[in-house]
N, C-alpha and C positions, 0 to 999 in steps of 0.2 A: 251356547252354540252361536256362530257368528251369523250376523244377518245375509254374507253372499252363500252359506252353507244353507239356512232357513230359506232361500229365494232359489237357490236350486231344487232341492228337496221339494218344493210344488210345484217349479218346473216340468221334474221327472215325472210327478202323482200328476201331472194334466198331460203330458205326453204320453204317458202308459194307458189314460182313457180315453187316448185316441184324438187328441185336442190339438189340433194342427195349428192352430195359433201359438201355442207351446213351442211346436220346434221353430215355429218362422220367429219366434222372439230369441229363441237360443241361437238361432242359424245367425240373427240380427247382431248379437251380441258378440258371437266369435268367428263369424266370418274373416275378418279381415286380418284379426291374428294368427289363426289358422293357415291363410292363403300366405301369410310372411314366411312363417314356419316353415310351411311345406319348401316355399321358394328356394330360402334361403338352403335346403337341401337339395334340390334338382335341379336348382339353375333355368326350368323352365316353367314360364306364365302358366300356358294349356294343360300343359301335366298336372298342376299344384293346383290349377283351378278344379279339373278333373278330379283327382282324388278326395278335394272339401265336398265337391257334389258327391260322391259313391258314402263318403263318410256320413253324413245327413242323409241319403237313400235306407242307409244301411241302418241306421238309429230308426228313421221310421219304421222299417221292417219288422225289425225286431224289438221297437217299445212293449210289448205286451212281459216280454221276460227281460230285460233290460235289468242289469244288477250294476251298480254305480259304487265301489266303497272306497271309491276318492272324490276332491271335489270334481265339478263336473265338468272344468277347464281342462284338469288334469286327467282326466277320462278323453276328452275332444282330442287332445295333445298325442295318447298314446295312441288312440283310432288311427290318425294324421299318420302319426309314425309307423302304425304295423303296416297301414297303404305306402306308405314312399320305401319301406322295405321292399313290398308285394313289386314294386316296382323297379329296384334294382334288381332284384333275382331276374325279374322278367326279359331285363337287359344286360344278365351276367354280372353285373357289379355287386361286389360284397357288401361294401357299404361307405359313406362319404365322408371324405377325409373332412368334410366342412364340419358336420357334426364334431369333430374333436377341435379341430380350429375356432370356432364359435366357444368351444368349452376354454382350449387355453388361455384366449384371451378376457375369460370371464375373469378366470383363477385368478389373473396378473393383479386382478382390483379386488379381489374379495376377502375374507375374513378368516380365523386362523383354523376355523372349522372347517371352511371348505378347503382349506390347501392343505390339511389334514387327511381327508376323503380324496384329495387327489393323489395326496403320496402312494394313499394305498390302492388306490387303481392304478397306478401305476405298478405299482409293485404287481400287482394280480395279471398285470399285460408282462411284466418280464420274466414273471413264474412259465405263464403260458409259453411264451418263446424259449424260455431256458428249456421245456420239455421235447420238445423238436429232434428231432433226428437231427446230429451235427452239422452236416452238408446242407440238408435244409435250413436251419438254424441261419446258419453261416451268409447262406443265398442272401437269407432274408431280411436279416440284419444288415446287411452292404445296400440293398433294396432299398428298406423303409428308414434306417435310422442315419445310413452313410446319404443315403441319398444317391447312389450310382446307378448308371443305364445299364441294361441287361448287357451291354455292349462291355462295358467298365467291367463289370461283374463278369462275365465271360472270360476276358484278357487276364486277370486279376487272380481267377481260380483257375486257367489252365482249363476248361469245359467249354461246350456249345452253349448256346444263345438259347436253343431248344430248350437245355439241359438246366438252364436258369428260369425260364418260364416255368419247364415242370414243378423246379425245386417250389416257387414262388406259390403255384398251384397248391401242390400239396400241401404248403405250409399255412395256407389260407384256408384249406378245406378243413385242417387241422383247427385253426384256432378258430374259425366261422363263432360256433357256440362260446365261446368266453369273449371275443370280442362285443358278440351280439349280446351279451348279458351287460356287459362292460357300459355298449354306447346307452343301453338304454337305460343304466344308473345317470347316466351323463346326461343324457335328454329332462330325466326329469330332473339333476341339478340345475340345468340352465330354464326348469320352468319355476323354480324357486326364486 
């Protein structure tokens, strides 16, 4: 067993007996990587600051039943992430195009294992789009992979602006669940 696995592991056994020095040592330690994290997906200081605090409220709270069976970075990492979710829902957004941009350009420099793991999410992202209703499909694909304005997409398909928004809706509400499984295979490659 590794010694930052052994120095979690007492971490956790002094924070579950209530040992407030415990978390101010772990709050010490991953604060600021944390506060990146979150950033680098919201784009906003207040917000990312906000979420490390509810994240560390939420640990003390609930220390007594606390179940950890990752290390305990990677337990902070995914807390951080179901809050910056909790937080696009809150503000209608699915979820952030930076989280995959962060991952592309990890890919560009990494090893034959992870461009391996990236084939196949990708693959698992064009299954999910292949299954789309045509029209939406279609919408969605001109959208996210042409890169075209609802306006382009509109002219393009001979349909309303409306009619492109809807398409785009549904086809998100559609793949919400495979996406959101997706990014957060991706989260935790990029905490590897």
């Amino acid at each position: 067993m590794s010694f930052n696995k052994i120095k979690d592991q007492k971490l956790i056994e002094r924070l579950k007996q209530g040992d407030e020095s415990a978390l101010k040592l772990i709050y010490d330690l991953y604060w600021e990587q944390l506060f990146i994290y979150s950033f680098s997906l919201l784009k906003k200081r207040e917000a990312s600051e906000d979420i490390i605090q509810e994240v560390f409220i939420k640990i003390w709270e609930k220390r007594d039943s606390l179940q950890i069976r990752t290390t305990l970075k990677g337990y902070l990492f995914t807390c951080v992430l179901h809050r910056v979710y909790d937080s696009f829902r809150k503000n209608k957004n699915v979820f952030s195009d930076a989280i995959f941009e962060k991952f592309d350009k990890k890919i560009q420099s990494s090893n034959p294992e992870s461009k391996l793991i990236y084939k196949e999410l990708e693959a698992q992202i064009n299954t999910a789009v292949n299954l789309l209703p045509e029209k939406c499909k279609k919408v969605f694909v001109l959208s996210r992979e042409d890169q075209l304005s609802h306006k382009e997409i509109s002219k393009q398909l001979n349909i309303s602006t409306k009619s492109v928004e809807a398409y785009i809706t549904k086809a998100l509400k559609i793949l919400r669940p495979t996406l959101a499984n997706i990014s957060n295979i991706i989260i935790l490659f990029n905490l590897i």
